[in-house]
VOPAGU-2260 file (C-alpha; in pm, 1 decimal, decimal comma):
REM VOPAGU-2260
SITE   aa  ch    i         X         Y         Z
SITE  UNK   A    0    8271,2    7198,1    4998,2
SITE  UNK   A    1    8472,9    6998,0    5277,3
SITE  UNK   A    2    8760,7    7166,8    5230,3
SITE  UNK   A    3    8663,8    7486,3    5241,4
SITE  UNK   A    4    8510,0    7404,7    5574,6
SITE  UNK   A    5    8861,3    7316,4    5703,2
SITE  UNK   A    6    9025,9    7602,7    5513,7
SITE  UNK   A    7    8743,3    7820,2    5716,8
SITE  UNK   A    8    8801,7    7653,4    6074,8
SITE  UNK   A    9    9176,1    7692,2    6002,6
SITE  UNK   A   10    9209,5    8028,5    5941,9
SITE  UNK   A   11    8971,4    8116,4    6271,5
SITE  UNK   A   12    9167,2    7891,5    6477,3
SITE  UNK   A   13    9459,6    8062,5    6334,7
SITE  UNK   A   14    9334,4    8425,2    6378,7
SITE  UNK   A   15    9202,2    8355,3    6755,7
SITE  UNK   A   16    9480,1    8182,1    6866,2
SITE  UNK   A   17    9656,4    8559,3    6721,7
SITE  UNK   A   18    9420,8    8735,2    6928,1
SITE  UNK   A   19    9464,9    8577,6    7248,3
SITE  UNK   A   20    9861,7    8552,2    7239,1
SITE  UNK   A   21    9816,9    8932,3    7157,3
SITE  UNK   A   22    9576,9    9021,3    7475,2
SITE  UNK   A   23    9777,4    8781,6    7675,7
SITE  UNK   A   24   10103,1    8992,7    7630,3
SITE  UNK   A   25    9874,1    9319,8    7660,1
SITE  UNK   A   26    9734,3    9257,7    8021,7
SITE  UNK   A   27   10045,7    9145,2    8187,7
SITE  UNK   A   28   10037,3    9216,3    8538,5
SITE  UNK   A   29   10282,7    9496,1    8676,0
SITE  UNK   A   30   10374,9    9600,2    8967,4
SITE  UNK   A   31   10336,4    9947,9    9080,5
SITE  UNK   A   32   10663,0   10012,9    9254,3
SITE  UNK   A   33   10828,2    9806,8    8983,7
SITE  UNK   A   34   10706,7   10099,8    8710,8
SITE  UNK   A   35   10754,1   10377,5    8891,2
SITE  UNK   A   36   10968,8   10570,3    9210,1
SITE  UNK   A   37   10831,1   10609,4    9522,9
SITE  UNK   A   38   10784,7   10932,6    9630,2
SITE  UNK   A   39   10772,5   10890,4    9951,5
SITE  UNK   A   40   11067,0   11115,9   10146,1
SITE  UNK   A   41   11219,3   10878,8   10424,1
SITE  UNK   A   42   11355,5   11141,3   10718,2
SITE  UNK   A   43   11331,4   10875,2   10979,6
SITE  UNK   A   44   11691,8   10861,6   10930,3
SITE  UNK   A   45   11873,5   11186,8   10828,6
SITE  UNK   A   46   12289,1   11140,3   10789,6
SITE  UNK   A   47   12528,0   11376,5   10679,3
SITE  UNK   A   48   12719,2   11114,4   10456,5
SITE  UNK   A   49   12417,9   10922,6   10303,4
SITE  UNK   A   50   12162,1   11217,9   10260,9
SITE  UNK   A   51   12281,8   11534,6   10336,0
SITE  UNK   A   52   12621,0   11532,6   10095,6
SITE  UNK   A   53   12443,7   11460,6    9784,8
SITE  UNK   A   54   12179,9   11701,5    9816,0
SITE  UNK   A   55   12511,6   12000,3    9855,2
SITE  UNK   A   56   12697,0   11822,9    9521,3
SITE  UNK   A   57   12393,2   11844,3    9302,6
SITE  UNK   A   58   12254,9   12156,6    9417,3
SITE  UNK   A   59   12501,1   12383,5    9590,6
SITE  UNK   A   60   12862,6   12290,9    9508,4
SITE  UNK   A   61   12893,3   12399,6    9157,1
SITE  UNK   A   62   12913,1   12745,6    9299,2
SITE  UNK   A   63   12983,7   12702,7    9649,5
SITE  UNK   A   64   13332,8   12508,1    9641,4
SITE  UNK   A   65   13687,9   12661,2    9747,2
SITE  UNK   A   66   13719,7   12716,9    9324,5
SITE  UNK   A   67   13406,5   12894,3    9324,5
SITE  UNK   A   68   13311,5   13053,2    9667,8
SITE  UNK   A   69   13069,8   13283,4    9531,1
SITE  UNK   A   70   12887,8   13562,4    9815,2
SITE  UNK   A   71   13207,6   13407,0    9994,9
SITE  UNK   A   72   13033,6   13060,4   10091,0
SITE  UNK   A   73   13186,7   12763,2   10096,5
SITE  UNK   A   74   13020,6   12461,0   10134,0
SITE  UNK   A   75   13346,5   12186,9   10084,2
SITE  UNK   A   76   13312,4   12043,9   10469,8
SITE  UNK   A   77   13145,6   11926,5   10738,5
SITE  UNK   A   78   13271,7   12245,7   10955,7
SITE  UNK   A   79   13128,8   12483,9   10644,0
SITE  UNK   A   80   12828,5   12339,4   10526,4
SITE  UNK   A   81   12722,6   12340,9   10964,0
SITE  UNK   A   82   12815,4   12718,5   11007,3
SITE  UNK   A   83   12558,1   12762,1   10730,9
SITE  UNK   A   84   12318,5   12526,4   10873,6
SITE  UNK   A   85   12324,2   12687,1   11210,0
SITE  UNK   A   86   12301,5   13040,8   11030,7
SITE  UNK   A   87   12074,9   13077,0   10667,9
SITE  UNK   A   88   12107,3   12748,2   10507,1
SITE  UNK   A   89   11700,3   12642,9   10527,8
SITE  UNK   A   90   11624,2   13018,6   10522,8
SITE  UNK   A   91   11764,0   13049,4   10163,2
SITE  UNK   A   92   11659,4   12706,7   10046,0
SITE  UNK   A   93   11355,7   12704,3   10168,3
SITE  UNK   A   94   11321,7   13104,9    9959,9
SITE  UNK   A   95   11189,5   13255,9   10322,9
SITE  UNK   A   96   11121,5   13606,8   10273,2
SITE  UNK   A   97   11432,2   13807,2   10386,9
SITE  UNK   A   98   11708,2   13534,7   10271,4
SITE  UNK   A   99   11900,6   13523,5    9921,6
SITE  UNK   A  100   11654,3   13237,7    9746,2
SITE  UNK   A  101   11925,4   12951,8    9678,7
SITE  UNK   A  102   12015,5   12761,5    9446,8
SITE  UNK   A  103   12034,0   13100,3    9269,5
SITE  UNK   A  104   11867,1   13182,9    8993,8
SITE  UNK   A  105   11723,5   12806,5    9027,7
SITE  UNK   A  106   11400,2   12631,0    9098,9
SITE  UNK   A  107   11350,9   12565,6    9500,1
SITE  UNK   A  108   11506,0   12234,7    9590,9
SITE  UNK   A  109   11256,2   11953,6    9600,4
SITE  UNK   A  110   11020,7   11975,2    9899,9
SITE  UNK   A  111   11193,4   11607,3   10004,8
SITE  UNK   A  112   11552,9   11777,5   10038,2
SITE  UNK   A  113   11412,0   12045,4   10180,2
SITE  UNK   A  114   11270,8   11824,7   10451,1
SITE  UNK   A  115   11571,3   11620,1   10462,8
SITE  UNK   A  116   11763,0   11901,9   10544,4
SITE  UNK   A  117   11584,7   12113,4   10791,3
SITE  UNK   A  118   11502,9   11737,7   10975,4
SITE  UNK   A  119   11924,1   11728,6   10986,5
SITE  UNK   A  120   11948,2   12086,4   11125,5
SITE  UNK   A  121   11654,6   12038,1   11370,6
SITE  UNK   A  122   11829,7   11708,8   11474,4
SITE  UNK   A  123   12182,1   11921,4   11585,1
SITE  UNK   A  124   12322,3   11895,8   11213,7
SITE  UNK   A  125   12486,6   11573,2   11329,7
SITE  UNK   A  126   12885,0   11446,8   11076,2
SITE  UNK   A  127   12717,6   11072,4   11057,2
């Protein structure tokens, strides 16, 4: 009878230690802003190098370089992607009525780089 007592207290010893080691590595403590992005959209800051340029290669360039130039803009410089800024460029990306609704064909840019770019333009358009 003894050592089935002992068998007994083993295996529950055995089967709660389990348990807790399992829990233990189930309610591990995590960090929001470890797990996921921010989505906060910094514009306290708006450059033409850091912010502005990426936002034109991933949205606009694939049709708007020298190669492609299609509706005859160009958006490969400083000088070109301005003369659009000071003319339609938030018109069309932000799809106001009365402007060609760019990227074409697309979804509207995120309401971030839209933001990020009409902050640039409202700030003078600024080459920093």
């Amino acid at each position: 009878m003894e050592k089935v007592k002992i068998k007994n207290y083993f295996y529950t010893i055995i089967t709660l230690l389990a348990i807790i080691m399992a829990m233990s590595q189930g309610c591990k403590y995590e960090n929001e802003e470890e797990l996921f992005e921010s989505n906060e959209c910094d514009i306290s800051m708006v450059s033409y190098q850091l912010d502005i340029i990426p936002i034109v290669d991933q949205n606009c360039f694939i049709c708007h370089s020298t190669a492609e130039a299609r509706g005859d803009v160009i958006l490969d410089t400083y000088i070109d992607i301005k003369s659009w800024a000071d003319e339609s460029l938030f018109c069309a990306i932000n799809h106001d009525e009365g402007c060609t609704n760019m990227p074409k064909n697309q979804p509207k840019l995120s309401e971030c780089d839209i933001l990020t770019i009409k902050t640039w333009i409202d700030e003078g358009a600024l080459e920093n």
